[in-house]
Biotite code that builds the C-alpha atoms (Angstrom):
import biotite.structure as struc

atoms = struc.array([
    struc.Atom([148.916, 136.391, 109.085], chain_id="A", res_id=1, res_name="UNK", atom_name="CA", element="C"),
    struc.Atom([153.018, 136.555, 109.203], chain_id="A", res_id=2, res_name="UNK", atom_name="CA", element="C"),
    struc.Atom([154.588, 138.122, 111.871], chain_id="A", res_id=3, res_name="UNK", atom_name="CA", element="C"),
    struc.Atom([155.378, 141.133, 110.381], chain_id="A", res_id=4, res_name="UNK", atom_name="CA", element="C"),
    struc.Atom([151.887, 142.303, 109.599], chain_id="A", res_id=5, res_name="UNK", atom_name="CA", element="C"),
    struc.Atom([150.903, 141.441, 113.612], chain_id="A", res_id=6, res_name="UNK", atom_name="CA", element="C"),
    struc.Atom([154.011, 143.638, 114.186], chain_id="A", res_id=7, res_name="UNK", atom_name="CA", element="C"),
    struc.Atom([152.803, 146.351, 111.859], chain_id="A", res_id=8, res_name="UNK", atom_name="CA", element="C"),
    struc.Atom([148.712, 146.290, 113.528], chain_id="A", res_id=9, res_name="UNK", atom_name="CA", element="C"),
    struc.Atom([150.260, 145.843, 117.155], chain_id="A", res_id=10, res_name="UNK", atom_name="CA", element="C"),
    struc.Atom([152.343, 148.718, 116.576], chain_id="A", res_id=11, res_name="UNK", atom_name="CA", element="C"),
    struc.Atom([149.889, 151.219, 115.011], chain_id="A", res_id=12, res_name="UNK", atom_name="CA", element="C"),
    struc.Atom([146.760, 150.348, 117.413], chain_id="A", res_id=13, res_name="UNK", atom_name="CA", element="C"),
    struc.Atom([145.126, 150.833, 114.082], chain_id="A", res_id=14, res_name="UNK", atom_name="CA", element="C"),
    struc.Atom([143.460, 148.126, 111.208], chain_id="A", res_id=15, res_name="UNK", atom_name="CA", element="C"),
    struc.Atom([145.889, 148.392, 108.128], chain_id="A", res_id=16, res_name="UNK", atom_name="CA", element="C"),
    struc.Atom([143.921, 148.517, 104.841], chain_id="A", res_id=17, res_name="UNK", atom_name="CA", element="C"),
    struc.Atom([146.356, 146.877, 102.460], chain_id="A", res_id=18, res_name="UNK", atom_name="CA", element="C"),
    struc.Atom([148.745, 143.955, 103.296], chain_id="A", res_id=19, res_name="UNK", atom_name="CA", element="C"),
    struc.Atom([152.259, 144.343, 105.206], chain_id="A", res_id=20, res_name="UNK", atom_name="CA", element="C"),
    struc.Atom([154.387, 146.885, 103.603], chain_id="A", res_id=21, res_name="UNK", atom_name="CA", element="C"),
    struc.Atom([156.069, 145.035, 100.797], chain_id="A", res_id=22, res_name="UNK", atom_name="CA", element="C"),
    struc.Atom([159.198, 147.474, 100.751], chain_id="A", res_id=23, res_name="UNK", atom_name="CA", element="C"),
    struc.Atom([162.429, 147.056, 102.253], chain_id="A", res_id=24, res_name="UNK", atom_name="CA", element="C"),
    struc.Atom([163.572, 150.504, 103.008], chain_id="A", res_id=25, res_name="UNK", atom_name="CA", element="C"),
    struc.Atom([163.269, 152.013, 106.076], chain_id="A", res_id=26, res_name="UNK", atom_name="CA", element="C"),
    struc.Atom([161.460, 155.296, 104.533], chain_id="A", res_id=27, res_name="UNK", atom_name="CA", element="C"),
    struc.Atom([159.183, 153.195, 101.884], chain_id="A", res_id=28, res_name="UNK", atom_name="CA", element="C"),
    struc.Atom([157.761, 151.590, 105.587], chain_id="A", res_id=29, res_name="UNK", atom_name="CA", element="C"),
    struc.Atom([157.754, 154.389, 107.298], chain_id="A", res_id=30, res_name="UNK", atom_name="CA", element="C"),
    struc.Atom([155.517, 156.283, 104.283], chain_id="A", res_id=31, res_name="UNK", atom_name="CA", element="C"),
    struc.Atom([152.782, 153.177, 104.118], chain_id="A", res_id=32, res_name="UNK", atom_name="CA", element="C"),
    struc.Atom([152.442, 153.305, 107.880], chain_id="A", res_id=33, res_name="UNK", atom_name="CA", element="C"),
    struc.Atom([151.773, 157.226, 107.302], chain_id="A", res_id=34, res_name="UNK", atom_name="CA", element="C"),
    struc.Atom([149.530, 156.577, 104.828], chain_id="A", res_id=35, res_name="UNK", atom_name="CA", element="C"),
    struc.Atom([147.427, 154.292, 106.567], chain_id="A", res_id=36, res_name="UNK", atom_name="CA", element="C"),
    struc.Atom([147.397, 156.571, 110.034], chain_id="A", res_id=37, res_name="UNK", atom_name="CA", element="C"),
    struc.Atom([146.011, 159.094, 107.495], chain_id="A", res_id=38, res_name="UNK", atom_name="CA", element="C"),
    struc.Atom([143.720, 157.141, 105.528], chain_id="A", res_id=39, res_name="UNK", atom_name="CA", element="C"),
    struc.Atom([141.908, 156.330, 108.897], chain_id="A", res_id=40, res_name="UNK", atom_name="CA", element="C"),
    struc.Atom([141.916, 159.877, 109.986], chain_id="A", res_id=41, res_name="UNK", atom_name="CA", element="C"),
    struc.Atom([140.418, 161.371, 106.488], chain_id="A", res_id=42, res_name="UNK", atom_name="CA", element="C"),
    struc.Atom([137.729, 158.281, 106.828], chain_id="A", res_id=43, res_name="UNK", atom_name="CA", element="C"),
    struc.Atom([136.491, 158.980, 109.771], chain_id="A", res_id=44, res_name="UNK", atom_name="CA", element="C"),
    struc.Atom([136.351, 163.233, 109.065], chain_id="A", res_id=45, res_name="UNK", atom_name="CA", element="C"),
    struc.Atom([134.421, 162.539, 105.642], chain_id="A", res_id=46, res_name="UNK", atom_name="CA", element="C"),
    struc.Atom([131.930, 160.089, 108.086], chain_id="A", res_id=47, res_name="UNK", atom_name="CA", element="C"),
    struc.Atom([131.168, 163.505, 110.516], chain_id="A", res_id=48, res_name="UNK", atom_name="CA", element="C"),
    struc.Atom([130.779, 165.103, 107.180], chain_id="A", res_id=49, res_name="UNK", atom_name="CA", element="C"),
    struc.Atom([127.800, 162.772, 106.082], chain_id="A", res_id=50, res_name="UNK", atom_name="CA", element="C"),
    struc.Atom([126.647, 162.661, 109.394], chain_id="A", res_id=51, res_name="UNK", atom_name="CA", element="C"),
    struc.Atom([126.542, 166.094, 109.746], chain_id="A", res_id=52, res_name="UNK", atom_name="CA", element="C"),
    struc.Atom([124.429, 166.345, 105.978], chain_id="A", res_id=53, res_name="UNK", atom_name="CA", element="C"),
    struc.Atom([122.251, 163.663, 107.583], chain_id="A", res_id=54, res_name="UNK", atom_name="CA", element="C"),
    struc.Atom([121.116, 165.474, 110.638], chain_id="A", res_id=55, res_name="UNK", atom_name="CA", element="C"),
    struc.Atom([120.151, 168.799, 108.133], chain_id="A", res_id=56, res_name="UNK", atom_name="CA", element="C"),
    struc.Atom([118.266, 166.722, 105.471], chain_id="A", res_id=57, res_name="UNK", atom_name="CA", element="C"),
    struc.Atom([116.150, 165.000, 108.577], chain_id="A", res_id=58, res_name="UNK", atom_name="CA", element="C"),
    struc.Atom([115.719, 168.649, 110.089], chain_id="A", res_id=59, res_name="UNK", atom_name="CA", element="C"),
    struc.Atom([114.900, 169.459, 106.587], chain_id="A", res_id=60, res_name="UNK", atom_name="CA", element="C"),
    struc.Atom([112.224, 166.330, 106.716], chain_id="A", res_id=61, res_name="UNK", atom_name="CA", element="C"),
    struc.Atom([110.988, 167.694, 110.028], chain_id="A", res_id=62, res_name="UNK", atom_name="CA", element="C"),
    struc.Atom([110.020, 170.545, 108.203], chain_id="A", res_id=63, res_name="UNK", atom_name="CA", element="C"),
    struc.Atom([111.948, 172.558, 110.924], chain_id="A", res_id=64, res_name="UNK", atom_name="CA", element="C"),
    struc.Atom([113.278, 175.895, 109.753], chain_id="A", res_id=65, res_name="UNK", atom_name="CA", element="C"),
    struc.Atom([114.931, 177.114, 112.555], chain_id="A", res_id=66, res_name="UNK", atom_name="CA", element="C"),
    struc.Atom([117.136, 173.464, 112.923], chain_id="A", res_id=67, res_name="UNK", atom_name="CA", element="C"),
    struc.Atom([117.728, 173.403, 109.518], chain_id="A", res_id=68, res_name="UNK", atom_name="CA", element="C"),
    struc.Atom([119.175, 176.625, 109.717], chain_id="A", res_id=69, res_name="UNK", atom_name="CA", element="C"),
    struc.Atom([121.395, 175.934, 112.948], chain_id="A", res_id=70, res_name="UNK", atom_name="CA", element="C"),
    struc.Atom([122.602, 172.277, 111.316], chain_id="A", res_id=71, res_name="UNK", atom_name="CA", element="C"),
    struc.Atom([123.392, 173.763, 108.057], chain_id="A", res_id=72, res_name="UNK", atom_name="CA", element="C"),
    struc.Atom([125.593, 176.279, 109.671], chain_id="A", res_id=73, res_name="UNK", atom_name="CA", element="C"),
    struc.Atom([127.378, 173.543, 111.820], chain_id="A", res_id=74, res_name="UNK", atom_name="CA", element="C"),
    struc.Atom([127.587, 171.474, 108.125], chain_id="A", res_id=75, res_name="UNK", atom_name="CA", element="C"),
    struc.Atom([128.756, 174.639, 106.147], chain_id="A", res_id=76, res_name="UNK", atom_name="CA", element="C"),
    struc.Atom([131.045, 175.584, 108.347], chain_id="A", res_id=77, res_name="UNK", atom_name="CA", element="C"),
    struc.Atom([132.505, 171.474, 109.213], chain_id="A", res_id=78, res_name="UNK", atom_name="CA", element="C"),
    struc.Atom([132.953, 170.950, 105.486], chain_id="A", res_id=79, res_name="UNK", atom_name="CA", element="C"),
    struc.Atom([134.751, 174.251, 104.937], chain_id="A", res_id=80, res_name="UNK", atom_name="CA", element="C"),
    struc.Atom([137.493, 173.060, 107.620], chain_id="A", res_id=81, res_name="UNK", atom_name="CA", element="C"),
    struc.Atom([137.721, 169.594, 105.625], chain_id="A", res_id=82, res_name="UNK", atom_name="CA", element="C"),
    struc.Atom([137.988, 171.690, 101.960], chain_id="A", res_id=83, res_name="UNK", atom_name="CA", element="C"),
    struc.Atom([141.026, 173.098, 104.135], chain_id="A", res_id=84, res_name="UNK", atom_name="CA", element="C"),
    struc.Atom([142.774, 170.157, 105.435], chain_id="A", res_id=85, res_name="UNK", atom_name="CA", element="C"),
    struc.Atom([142.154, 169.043, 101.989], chain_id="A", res_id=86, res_name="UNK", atom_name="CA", element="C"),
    struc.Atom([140.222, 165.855, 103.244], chain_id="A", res_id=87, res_name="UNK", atom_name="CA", element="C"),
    struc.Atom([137.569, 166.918, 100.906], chain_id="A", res_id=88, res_name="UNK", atom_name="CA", element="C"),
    struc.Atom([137.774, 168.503, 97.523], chain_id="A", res_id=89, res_name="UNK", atom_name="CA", element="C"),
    struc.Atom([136.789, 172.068, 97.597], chain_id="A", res_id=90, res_name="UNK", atom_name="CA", element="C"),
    struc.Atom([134.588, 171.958, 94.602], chain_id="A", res_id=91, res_name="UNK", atom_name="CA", element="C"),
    struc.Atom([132.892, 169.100, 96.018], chain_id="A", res_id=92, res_name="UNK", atom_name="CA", element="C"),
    struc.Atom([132.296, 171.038, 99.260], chain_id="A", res_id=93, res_name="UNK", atom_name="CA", element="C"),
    struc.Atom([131.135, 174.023, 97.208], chain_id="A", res_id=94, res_name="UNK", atom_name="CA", element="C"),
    struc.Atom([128.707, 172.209, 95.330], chain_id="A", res_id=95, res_name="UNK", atom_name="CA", element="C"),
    struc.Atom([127.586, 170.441, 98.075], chain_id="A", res_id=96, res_name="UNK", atom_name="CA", element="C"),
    struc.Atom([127.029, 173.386, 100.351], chain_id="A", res_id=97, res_name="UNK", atom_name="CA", element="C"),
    struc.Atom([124.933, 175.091, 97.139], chain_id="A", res_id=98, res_name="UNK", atom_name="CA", element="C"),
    struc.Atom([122.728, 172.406, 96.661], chain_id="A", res_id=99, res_name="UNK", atom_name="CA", element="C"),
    struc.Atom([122.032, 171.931, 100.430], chain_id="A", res_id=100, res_name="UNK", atom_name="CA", element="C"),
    struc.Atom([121.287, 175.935, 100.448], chain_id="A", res_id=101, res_name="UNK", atom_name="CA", element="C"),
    struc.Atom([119.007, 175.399, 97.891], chain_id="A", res_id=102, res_name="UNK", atom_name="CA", element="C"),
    struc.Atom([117.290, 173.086, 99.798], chain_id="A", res_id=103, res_name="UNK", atom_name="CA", element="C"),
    struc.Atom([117.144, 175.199, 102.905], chain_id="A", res_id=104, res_name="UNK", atom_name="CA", element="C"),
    struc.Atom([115.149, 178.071, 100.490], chain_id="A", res_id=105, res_name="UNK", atom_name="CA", element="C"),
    struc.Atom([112.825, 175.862, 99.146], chain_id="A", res_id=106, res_name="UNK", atom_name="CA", element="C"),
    struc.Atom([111.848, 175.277, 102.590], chain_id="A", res_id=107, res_name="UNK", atom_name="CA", element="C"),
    struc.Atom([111.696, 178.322, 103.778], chain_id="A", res_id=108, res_name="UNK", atom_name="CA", element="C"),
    struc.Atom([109.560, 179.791, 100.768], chain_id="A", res_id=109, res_name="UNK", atom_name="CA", element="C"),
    struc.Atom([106.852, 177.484, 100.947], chain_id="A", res_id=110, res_name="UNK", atom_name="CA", element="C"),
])
């Protein structure tokens, strides 16, 4: 590793996904060490998102109605807030919320 990427990992506390910044303008730097602060952010929000879908579908396993209910309110309303920080796409989050809904009624109608 050259200096400069040490610099660059040192600096951020963070693990850079790409190389060191190949630009040589201040602002070009400054935007790939924004971009990779962000990346990690988003990363780790869409991982509580598929955590979250986890802990309904093993409810959902369980065959426990009342803590599928409770965890797909937590998961509906989690991947609303990403569709709005724009971490997710909102017609993934739509479609996603549908087809975990119609999951939830199958269970409860049998």
């Amino acid at each position: 590793m050259n200096k400069l990427f040490k610099y660059y990992i040192d600096k951020l506390g963070c693990y850079l996904h790409h190389s060191a910044p190949m630009a040589n303008i201040k602002s070009a730097i400054k935007r790939a060490r924004q971009a990779n602060r962000r990346n990690a952010l988003k990363s780790s929000q869409r991982a509580s998102a598929r955590t979250s879908i986890k802990a309904f579908e093993k409810a959902l396993d369980d065959k426990d109605i009342e803590a599928a209910g409770n965890e797909f309110k937590k998961t509906q309303k989690l991947m609303d807030k990403l569709a709005n920080k724009k971490v997710l796409p909102k017609n993934h989050v739509a479609r996603t919320k549908s087809r975990l809904n119609k999951k939830l009624k199958a269970l409860k109608s049998n």
